[in-house]
C-alpha positions as CSV (number, residue, x, y, z in Angstrom):
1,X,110.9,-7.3,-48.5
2,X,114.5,-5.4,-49.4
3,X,116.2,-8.9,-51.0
4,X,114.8,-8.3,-54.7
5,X,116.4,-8.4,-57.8
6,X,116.3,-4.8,-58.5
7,X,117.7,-3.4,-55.1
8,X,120.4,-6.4,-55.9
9,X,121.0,-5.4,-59.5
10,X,121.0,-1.5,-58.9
11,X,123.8,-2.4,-55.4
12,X,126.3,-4.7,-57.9
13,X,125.7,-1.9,-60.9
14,X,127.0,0.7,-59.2
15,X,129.4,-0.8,-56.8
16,X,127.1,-1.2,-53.5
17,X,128.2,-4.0,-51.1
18,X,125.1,-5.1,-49.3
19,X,123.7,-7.8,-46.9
20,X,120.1,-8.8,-47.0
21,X,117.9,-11.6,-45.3
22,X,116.8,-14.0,-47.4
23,X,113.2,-15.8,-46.5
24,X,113.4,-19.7,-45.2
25,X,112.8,-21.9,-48.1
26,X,113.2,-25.7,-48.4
27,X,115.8,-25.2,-51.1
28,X,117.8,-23.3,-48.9
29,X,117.0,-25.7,-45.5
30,X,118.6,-28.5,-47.5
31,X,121.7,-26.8,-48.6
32,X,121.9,-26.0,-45.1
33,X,121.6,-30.0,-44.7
34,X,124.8,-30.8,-43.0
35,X,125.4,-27.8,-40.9
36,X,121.7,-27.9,-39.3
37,X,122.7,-31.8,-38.0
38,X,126.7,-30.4,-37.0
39,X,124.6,-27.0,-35.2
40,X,122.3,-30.1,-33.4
41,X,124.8,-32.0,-32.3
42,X,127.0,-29.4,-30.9
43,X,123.5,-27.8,-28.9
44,X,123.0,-31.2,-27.8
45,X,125.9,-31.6,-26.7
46,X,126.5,-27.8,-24.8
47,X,122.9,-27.1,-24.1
48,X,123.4,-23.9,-25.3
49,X,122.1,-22.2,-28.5
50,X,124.6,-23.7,-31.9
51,X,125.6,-21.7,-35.4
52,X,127.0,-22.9,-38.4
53,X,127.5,-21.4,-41.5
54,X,127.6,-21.9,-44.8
55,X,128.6,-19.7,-48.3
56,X,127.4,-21.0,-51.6
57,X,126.2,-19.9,-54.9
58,X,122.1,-19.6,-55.4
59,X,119.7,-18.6,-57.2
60,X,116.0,-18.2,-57.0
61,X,113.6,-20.5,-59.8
62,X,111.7,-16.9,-61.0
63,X,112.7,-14.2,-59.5
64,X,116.8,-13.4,-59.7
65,X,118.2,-12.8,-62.6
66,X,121.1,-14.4,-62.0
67,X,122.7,-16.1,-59.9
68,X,124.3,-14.4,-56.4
69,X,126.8,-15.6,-53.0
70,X,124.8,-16.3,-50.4
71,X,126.2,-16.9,-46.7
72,X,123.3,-19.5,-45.0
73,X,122.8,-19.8,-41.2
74,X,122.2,-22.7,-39.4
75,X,121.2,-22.7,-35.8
76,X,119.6,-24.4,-33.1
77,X,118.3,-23.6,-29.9
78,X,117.7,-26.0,-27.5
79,X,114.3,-27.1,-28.2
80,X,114.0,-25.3,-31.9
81,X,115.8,-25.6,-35.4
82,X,116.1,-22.5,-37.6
83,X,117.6,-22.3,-40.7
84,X,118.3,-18.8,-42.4
């Protein structure tokens, strides 16, 4: 609940660096296309739990008022995708 506009606006006004979860969305999942498949192959290929990450510029359809750096997550677990 912390990743809204006005706790981002009132951080980059008055010189706040700050790191906030953002909520899954399908937007985000498929920016995080091609490191979800390279964090699948390299579990499949380990057995063990894969990250990659990504930095890139969004923005939300409604709710930002302008557009921010975001650093996305991808990572699978054996057994289970997640993409953050």
């Amino acid at each position: 609940g912390f990743c809204r506009d006005a706790i981002m606006a009132w951080c980059e006004t008055n010189d706040v660096g700050y790191v906030l979860g953002l909520a899954r969305n399908k937007r985000l999942q498929q920016a995080l296309g091609k490191e979800m498949e390279e964090a699948r192959l390299a579990c499949e290929r380990t057995g063990e739990a894969a990250r990659c990450f990504r930095d890139f510029r969004y923005r939300t359809r409604k709710s930002w008022s302008c557009e921010r750096w975001v650093i996305g997550k991808a990572e699978y677990l054996p057994g289970k995708a997640q993409c953050h």
